[in-house]
C-alpha positions as CSV (number, residue, x, y, z in Angstrom):
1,X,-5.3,-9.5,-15.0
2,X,-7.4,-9.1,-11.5
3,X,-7.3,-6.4,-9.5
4,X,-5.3,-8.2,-6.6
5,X,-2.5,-8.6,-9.3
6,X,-2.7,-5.2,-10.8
7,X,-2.7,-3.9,-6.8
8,X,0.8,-6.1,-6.2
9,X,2.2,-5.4,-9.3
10,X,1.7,-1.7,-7.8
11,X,3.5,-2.6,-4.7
12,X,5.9,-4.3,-5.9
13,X,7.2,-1.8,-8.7
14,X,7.2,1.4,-6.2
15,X,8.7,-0.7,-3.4
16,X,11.9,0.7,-3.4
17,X,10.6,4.2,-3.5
18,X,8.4,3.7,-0.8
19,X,10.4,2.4,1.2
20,X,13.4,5.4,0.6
21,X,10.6,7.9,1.0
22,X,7.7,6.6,3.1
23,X,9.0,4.1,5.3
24,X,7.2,3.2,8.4
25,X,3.8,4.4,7.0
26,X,1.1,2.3,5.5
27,X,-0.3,2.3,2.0
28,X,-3.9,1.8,0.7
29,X,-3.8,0.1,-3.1
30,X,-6.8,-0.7,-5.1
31,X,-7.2,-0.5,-8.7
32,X,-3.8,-1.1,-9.3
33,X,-3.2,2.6,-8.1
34,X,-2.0,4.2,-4.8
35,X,-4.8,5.5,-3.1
36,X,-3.0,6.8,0.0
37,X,0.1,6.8,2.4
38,X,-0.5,7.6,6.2
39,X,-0.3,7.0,9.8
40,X,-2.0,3.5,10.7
41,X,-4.2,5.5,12.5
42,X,-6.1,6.6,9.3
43,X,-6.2,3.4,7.7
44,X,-10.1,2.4,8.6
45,X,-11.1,5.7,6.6
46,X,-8.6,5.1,4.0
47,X,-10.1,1.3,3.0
48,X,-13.6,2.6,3.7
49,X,-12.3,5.2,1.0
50,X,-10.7,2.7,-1.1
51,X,-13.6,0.6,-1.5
52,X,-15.6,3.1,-2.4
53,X,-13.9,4.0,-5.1
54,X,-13.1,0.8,-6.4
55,X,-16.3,-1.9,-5.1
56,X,-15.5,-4.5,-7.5
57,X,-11.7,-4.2,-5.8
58,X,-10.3,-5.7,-2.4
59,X,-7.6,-2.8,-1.2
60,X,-4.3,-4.1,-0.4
61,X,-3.3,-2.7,2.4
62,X,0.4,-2.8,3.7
63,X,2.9,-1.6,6.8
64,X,6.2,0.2,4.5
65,X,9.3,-0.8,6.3
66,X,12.3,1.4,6.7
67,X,15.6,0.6,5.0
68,X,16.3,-0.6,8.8
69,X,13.7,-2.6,9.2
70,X,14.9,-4.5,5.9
71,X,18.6,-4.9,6.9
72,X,17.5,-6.7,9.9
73,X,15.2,-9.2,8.1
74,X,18.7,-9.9,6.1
């Protein structure tokens, strides 16, 4: 399995969680692991970090909506 699928899987299994906890945050993914959760702001460190840690990796990196930003898509 590639990294980029390992790193969606990721996403996709703790989406629900994320969103109920950590909505309107970003996340930093690599490795098929969380890395971090934070404030756009950090998110330059936070891939420089990712990458780092996993070279042979590309981060996913992804805005967590709110439960009210999801009622309005529907």
């Amino acid at each position: 399995m590639s990294a980029h699928s390992r790193n969606h899987r990721c996403f996709t299994q703790y989406f629900s969680r994320l969103v109920a906890h950590m909505g309107g945050r970003w996340v930093v993914m690599a490795g098929g692991h969380i890395l971090w959760i934070g404030p756009k702001q950090s998110l330059k460190r936070m891939v420089s970090e990712a990458r780092t840690r996993y070279p042979e990796d590309t981060p996913l990196v992804a805005p967590i909506p709110t439960d009210q930003d999801l009622q309005h898509i529907l």
